[in-house]
C-alpha positions in Angstrom: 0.0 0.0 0.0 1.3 3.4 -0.8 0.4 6.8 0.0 0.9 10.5 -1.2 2.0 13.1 1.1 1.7 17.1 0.4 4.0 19.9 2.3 2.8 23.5 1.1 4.3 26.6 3.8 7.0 29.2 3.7 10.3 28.2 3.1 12.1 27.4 6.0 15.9 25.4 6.6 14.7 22.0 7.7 11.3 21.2 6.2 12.7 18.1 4.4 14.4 16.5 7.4 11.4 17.1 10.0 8.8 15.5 7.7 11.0 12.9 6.8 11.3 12.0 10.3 8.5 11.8 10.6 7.6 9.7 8.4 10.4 7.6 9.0 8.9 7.7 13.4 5.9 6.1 12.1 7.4 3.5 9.8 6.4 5.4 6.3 9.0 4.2 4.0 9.5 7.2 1.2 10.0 6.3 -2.5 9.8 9.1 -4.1 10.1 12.9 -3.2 9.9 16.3 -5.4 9.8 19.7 -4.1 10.5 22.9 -4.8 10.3 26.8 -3.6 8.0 29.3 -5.6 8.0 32.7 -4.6 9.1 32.1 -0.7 6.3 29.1 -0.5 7.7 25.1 -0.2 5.7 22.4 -2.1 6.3 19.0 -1.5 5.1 16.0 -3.1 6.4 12.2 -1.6 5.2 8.9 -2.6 5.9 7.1 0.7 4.9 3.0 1.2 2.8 2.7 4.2 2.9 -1.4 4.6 4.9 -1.5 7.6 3.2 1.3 9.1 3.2 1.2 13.0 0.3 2.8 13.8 -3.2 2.8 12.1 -3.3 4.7 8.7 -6.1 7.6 10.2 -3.4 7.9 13.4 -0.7 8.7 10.4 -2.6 11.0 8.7 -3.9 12.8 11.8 -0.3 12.8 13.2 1.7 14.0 9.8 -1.5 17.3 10.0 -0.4 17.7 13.6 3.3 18.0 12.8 2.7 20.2 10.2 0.5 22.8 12.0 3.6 22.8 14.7 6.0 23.4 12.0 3.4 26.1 10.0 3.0 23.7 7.2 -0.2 22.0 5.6 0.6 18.6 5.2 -1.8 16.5 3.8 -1.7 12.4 3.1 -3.8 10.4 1.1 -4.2 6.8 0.3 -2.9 6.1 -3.1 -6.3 4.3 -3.8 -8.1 7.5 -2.9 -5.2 9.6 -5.3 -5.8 7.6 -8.4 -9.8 7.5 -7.9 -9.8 11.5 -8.1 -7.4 11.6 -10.6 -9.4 9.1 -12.9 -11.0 10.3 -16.2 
């Protein structure tokens, strides 16, 4: 099972390595990651495997939305199921 994870907030030193930890804390394995800065704001995509998650999927996604309002980020993660059914023509 896989999931896509979303960073959008001001650029800042660090964003990368806080949201990878946590990830990494709660046993979300990243695959892929693309980001950039536009215009003072970071946007982060990541396509993170979620199989050997240790905690239930809603806990993650509560927990990575918690992390980012600390840090002044929006971080959003979705099921890649979910993804793929919005993004379906």
């Amino acid at each position: 099972m896989k999931a896509v994870v979303s960073v959008i907030g001001r650029d800042a030193v660090g964003i990368i390595a806080k949201v990878s930890a946590g990830c990494a804390e709660y046993g979300a394995n990243i695959l892929d990651i693309s980001q950039t800065v536009l215009h003072d704001y970071f946007t982060m995509i990541m396509f993170v495997d979620i199989e050997k998650l240790n905690l239930p999927f809603n806990d993650f996604v509560d927990r990575m939305a918690e992390q980012g309002r600390k840090e002044g980020l929006e971080i959003h993660v979705m099921h890649e199921d979910i993804f793929n059914s919005m993004h379906r023509i």
